[in-house]
C-alpha positions in Angstrom: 0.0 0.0 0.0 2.7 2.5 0.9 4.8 1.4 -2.2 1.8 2.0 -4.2 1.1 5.9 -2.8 4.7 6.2 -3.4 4.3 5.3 -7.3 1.3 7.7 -7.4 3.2 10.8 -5.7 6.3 10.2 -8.6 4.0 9.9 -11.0 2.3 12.7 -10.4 5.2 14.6 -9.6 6.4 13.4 -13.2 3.1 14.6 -15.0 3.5 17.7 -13.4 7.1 18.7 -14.0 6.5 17.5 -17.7 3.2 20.3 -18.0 5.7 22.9 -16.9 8.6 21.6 -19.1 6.1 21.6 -21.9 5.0 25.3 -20.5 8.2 26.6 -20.7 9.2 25.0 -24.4 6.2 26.6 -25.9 7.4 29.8 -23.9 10.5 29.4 -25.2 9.4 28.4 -29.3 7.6 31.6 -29.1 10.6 33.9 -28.2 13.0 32.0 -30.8 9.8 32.9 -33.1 9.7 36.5 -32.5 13.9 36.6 -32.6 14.0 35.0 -35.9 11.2 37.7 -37.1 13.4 39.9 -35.8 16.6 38.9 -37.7 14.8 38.7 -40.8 14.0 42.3 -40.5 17.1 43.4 -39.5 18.6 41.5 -42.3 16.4 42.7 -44.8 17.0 46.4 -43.3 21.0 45.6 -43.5 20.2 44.4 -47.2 18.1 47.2 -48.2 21.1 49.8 -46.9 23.9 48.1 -48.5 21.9 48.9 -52.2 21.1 52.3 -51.2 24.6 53.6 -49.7 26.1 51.4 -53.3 23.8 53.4 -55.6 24.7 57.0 -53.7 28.3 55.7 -53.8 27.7 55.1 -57.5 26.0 58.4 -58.3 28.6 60.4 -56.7 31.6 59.1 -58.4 30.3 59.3 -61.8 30.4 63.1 -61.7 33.4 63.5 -60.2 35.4 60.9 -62.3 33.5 63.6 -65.7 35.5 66.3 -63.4 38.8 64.7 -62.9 39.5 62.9 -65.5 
């Protein structure tokens, strides 16, 4: 009988830790969510500043390369 409330109490103590385990995972797979959202924005932001500083780069050379040469 005592063996068998024993089983019972580590059982439940099993389900229970493995409800917040699961609680913190889905915690967890929502932050590495919003991070990657994030990343891809950035990226996209890094991308998008790369064309515009190379075509102002561009645009400024080609009238002072008429000049000096």
């Amino acid at each position: 009988m005592v063996v068998n409330i024993f089983l019972v109490v580590i059982l439940v103590t099993i389900l229970l830790i493995s409800r917040e385990t699961q609680k913190m995972m889905r915690g967890s797979n929502e932050k590495l969510t919003d991070l990657k959202r994030e990343l891809e924005r950035l990226q996209k932001a890094l991308e998008d500043k790369n064309l515009l500083t190379g075509s102002i780069a561009h645009e400024i050379k080609n009238p002072l390369s008429a000049i000096l040469f």
